[in-house]
C-alpha positions in Angstrom: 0.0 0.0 0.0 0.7 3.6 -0.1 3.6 2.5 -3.0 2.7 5.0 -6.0 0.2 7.6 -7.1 0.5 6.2 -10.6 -0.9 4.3 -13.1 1.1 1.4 -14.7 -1.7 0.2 -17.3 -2.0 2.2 -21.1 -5.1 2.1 -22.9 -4.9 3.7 -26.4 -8.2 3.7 -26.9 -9.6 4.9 -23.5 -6.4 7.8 -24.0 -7.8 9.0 -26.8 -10.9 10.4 -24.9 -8.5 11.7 -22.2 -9.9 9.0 -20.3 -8.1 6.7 -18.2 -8.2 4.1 -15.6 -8.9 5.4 -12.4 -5.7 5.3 -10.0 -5.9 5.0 -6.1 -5.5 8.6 -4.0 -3.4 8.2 -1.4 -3.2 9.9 1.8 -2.2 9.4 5.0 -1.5 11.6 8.0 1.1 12.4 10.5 0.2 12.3 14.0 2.3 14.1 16.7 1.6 11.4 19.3 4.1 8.3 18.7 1.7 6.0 20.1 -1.7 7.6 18.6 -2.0 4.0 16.6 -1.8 1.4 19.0 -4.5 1.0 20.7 -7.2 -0.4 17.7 -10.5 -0.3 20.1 -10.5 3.1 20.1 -9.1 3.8 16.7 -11.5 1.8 15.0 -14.7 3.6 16.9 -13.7 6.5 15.3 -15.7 5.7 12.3 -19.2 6.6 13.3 -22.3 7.6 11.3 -22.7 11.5 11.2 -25.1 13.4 9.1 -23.0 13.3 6.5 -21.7 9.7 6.5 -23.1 6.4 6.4 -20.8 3.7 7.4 -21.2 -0.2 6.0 -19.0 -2.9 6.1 -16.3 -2.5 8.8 -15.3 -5.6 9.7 -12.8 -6.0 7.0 -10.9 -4.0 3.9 -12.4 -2.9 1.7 -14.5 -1.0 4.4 -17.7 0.8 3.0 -19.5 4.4 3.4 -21.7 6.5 1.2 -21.3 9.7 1.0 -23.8 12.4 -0.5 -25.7 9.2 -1.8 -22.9 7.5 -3.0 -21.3 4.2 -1.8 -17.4 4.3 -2.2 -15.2 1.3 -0.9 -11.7 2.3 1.2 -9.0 0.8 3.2 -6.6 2.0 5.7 -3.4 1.2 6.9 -0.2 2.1 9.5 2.4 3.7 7.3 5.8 3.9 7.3 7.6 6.6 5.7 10.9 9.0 5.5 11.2 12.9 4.9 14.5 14.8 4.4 14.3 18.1 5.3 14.2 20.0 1.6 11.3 17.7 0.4 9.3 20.3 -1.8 6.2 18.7 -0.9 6.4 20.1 3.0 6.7 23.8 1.3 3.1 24.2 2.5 3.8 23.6 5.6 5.3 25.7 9.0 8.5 25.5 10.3 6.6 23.5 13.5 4.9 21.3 11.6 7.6 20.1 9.1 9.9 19.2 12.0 7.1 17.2 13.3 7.0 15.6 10.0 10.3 14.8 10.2 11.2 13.4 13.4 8.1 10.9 12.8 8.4 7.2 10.6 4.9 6.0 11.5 1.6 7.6 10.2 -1.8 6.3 9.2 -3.6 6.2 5.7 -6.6 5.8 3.7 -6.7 5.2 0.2 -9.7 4.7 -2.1 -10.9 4.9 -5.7 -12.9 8.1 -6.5 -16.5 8.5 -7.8 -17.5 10.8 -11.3 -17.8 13.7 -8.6 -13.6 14.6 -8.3 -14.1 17.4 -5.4 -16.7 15.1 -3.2 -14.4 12.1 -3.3 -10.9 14.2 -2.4 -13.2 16.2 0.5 -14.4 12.8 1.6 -11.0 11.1 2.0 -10.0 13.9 3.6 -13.0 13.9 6.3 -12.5 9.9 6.5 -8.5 11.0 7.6 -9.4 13.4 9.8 -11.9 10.7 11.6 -9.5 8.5 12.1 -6.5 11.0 13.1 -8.2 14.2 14.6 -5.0 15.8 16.0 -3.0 15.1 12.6 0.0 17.4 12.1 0.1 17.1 8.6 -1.9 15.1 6.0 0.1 14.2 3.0 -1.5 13.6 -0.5 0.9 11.2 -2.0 -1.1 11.5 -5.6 -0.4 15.4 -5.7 3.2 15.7 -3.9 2.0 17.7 -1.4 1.6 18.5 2.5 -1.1 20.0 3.8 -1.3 21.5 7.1 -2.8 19.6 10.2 -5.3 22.7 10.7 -6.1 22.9 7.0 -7.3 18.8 7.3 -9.3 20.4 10.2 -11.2 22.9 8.8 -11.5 21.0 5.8 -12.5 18.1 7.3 -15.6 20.1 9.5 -16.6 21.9 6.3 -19.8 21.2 4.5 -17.6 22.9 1.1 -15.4 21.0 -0.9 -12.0 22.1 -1.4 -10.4 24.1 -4.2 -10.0 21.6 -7.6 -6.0 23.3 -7.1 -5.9 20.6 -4.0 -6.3 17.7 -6.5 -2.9 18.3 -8.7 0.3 20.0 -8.7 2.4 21.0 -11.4 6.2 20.3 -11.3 9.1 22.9 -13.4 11.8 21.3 -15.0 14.7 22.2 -16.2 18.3 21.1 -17.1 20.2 23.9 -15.2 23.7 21.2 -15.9 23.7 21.8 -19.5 22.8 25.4 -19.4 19.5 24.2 -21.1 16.9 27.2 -20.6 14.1 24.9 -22.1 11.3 24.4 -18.9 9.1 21.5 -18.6 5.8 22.1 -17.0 3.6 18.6 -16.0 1.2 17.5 -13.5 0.4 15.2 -10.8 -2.3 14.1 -9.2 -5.0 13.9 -12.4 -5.3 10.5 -13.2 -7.1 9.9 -9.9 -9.9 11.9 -11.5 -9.6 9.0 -14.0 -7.9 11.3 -16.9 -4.2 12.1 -18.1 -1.6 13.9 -16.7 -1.4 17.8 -18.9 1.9 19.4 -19.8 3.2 22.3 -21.7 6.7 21.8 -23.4 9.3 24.6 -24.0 8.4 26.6 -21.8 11.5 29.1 -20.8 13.0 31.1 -18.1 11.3 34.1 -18.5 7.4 32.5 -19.1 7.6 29.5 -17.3 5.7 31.4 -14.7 2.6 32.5 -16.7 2.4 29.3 -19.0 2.8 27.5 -15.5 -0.4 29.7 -14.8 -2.3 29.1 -17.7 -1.7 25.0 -17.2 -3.0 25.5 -13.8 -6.0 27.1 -15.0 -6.6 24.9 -17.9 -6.4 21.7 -15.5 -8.5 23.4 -12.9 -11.2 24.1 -15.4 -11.6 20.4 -16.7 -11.1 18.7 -13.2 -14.4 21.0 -12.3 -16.4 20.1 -14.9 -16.2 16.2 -14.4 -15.5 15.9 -18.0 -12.3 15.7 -20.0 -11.8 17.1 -23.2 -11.1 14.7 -26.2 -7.7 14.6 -27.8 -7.6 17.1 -30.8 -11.2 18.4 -29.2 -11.4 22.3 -28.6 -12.3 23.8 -25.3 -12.8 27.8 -25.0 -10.7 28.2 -21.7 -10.9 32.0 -21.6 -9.2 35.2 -23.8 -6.2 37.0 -23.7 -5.9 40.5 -22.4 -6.0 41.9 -26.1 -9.7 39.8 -26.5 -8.7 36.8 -28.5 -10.4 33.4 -27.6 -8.6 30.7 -25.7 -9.2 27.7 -27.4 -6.8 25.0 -26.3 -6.8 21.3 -27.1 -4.1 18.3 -26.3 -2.1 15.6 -27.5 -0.7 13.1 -26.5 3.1 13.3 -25.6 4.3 10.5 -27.5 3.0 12.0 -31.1 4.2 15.5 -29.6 7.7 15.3 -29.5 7.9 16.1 -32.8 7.1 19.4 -32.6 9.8 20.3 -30.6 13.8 20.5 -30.4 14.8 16.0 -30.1 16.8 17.1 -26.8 14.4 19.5 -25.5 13.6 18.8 -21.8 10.9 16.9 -21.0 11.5 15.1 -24.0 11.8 11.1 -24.8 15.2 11.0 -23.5 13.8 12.2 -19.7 11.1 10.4 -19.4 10.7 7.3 -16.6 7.7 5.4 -16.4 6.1 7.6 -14.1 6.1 10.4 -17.1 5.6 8.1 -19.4 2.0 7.1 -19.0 -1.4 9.0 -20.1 0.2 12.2 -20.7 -1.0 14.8 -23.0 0.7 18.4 -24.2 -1.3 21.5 -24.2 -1.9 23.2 -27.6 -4.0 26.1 -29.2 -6.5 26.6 -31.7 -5.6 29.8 -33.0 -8.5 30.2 -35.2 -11.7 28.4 -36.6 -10.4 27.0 -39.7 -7.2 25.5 -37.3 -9.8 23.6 -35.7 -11.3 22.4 -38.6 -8.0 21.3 -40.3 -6.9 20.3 -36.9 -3.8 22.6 -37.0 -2.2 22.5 -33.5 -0.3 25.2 -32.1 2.2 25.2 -29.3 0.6 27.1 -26.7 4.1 28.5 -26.0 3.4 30.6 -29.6 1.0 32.5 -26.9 3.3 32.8 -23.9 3.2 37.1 -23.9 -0.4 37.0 -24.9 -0.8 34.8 -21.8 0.8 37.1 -19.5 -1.4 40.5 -20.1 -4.2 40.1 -18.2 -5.6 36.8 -19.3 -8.4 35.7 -18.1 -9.8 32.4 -17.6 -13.4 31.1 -17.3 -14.2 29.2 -14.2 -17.1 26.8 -14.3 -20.6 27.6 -12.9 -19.7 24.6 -10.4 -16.9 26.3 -8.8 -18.4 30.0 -8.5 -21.3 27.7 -6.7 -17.9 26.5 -4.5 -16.4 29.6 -4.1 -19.6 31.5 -2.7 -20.6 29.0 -0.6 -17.0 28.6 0.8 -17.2 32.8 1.1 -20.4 32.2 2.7 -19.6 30.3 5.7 -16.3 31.6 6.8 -17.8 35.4 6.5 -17.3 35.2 10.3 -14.1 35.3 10.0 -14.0 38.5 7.2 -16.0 40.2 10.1 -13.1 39.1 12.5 -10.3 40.1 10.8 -12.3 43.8 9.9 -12.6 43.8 13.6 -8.9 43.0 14.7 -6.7 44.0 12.3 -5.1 47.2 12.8 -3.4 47.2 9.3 -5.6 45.8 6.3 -6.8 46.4 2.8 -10.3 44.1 2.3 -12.0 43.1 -1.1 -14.6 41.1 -2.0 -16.1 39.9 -4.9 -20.2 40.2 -5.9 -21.6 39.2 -8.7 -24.0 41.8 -10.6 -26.8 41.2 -12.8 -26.2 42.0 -16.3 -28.4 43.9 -18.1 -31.1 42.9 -19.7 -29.7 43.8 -23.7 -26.5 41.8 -23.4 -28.8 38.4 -22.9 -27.2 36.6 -20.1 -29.7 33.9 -18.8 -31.2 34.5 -15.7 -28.5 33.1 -13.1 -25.6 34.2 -14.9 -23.9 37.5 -12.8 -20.8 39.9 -13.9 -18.7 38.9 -10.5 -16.5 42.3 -9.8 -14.2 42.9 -7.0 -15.3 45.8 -4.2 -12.7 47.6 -1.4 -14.4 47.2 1.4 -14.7 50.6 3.1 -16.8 50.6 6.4 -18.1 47.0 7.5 -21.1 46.8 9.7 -23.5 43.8 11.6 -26.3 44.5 8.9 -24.1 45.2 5.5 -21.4 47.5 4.5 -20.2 49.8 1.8 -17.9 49.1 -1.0 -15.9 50.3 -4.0 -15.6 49.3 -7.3 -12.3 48.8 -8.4 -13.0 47.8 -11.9 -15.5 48.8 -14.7 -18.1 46.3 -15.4 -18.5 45.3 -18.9 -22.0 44.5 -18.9 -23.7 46.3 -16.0 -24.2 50.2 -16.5 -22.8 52.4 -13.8 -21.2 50.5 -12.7 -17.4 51.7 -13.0 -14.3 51.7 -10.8 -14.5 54.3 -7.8 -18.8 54.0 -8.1 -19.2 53.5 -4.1 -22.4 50.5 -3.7 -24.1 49.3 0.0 -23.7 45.4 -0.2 -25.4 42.7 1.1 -23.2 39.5 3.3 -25.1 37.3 1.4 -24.1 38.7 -1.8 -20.0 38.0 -1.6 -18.6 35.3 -3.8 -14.9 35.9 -2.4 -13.1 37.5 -0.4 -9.5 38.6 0.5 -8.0 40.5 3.7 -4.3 41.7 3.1 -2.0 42.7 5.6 2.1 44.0 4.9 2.6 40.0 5.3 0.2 38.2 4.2 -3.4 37.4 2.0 -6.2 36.1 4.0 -8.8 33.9 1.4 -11.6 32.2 3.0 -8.8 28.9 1.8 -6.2 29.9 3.8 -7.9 31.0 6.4 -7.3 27.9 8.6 -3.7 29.6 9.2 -5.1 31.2 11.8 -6.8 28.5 14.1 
């Protein structure tokens, strides 16, 4: 158990959907009690029925529970592991709790196949690890290289929200600093749980590994959120580029893409283990209509400066839902931190209704960011800090009185730091 996040099976024909096998997430989690495993009567009545669980079979792996009317089969196990202290993947975490993490070898983890719905299944392993170890130091997502703060499983855990689709993958930069090769990889981790490939952008460089590293985040984000992957060669309108053109990307996969690029570019044939190897697809453009119906790919590297003036990307209807709701119950905390910071600059977001001549359907809202000026019990006044495109009036400095109920988002930053009701759980 607990061995690899990866697949080790290749189905051409299932990868030509951008479909592949579902492989096992992994997680386990770090306990700061050395003995916190050994006694098995009480571990094991840690799995209870709540109003949000249903436990089944318990008597033996694989253990059952449904979960927002879905069964889903899981198994634990004690773990044994090693950390060094310049792991990447404990970047996430505080000085206190990476020592933690590294003066322990023993932890404890679940591991289970997901359901269609990506963000229930990754909330519910996480609430199933938190059950089991409720004063975790760290939980570790072995599928997406990453660390995640004891108080983040917490909050996480306790939440009736999902988590951001950016908690199901990572993206890794890499380049070949020996050789003086300025060529930058970019390529994920952590997708082919959601039962699709792995997504990379090749030559990338110094200078825009930062913003292509962006729009791959983006791209990735937007397809684990709708459930659905693309098709290879089909196009998906992702969002436009600063100067208004359409983002239409597609993929391919990286085996028939290598010849689009430099033969020793990094990230090509010659670097690739197994691991990087198998159900991976490069990110291209559609620059145009007639590209897409001749099936001309571009390198979405061609794009890199576009990418990096004010680009914006479309987030699905599914995680504005997410995002509001997520807004909505930690508000308390926006009211807090009005409260008790001396020092602070606070914006929120609220989505507008469009009017009536530009056609949007009913529940589609033109979401703009407000500077919160004076913040009350019943409401509080705001500032626009942008002009809205589709709502009249409405243009940066306009002052508006706003509604609780009507933020989306919401950031509080201070000279050291930027508060999101995500990272709030920093301050538990």
């Amino acid at each position: 158990m607990f061995l690899s996040g990866k697949s080790k099976s290749k189905n051409p024909d299932a990868l030509r959907s951008g479909t592949v096998e579902r492989v096992t997430s992994r997680m386990f989690a770090v306990s700061p009690d050395p003995a916190a495993f050994e006694n098995h009567e009480i571990f094991w009545k840690r799995l209870h029925d709540t109003d949000e669980l249903t436990f089944g079979q318990t008597a033996k792996p694989p253990f059952t529970v449904t979960y927002k009317g879905i069964q889903y089969e899981f198994d634990t196990a004690a773990v044994e592991f090693d950390s060094f202290e310049d792991d990447p993947s404990l970047s996430w975490l505080n000085d206190r709790e990476k020592e933690a993490v590294m003066d322990s070898d023993h932890a404890y983890g679940v591991e289970m196949i997901f359901a269609d719905n990506n963000m229930d299944s990754f909330h519910l392993q996480v609430k199933l690890l938190y059950m089991l170890v409720p004063d975790m130091v760290a939980l570790m997502d072995l599928n997406g290289y990453r660390a995640y703060s004891g108080k983040w499983a917490r909050m996480t855990a306790e939440s009736k929200v999902a988590p951001s689709p950016d908690c199901m993958f990572i993206i890794h930069a890499t380049n070949d600093e020996q050789n003086g090769e300025s060529s930058v990889w970019l390529h994920t981790h952590g997708l082919t749980r959601c039962g699709t490939i792995e997504l990379e952008i090749l030559g990338a460089d110094l200078n825009n590994w930062r913003d292509l590293g962006n729009a791959l985040d983006q791209i990735a984000h937007r397809l684990v959120g709708d459930n659905r992957f693309i098709d290879e060669m089909e196009p998906k309108l992702v969002g436009k580029t600063g100067d208004g053109r359409d983002i239409v990307v597609t993929w391919q996969r990286s085996e028939w893409s290598f010849r689009d690029f430099p033969k020793k570019i990094v990230g090509g044939p010659s670097d690739r283990d197994e691991e990087h190897s198998i159900n991976t697809g490069v990110i291209y453009l559609y620059e145009n209509e007639d590209d897409q119906l001749d099936g001309k790919l571009t390198p979405i590297v061609k794009w890199a400066d576009a990418l990096s003036e004010n680009a914006i990307f479309y987030k699905p209807s599914s995680e504005t839902r997410r995002m509001k709701a997520l807004a909505q119950e930690r508000v308390d905390w926006l009211k807090r931190l009005y409260n008790e910071l001396p020092e602070k600059e606070i914006i929120v977001k609220i989505g507008l209704k469009p009017d009536p001549e530009h056609g949007f359907d009913e529940d589609q809202y033109e979401y703009i960011w407000f500077q919160a000026d004076e913040m009350r019990d019943d409401g509080f006044s705001a500032t626009l800090t942008q002009d809205a495109f589709y709502v009249s009036g409405m243009v940066s400095g306009v002052m508006r009185e706003c509604r609780y109920d009507e933020i989306v988002d919401w950031r509080v930053m201070t000279s050291e730091d930027t508060i999101t009701p995500d990272s709030v759980y920093k301050l538990l």
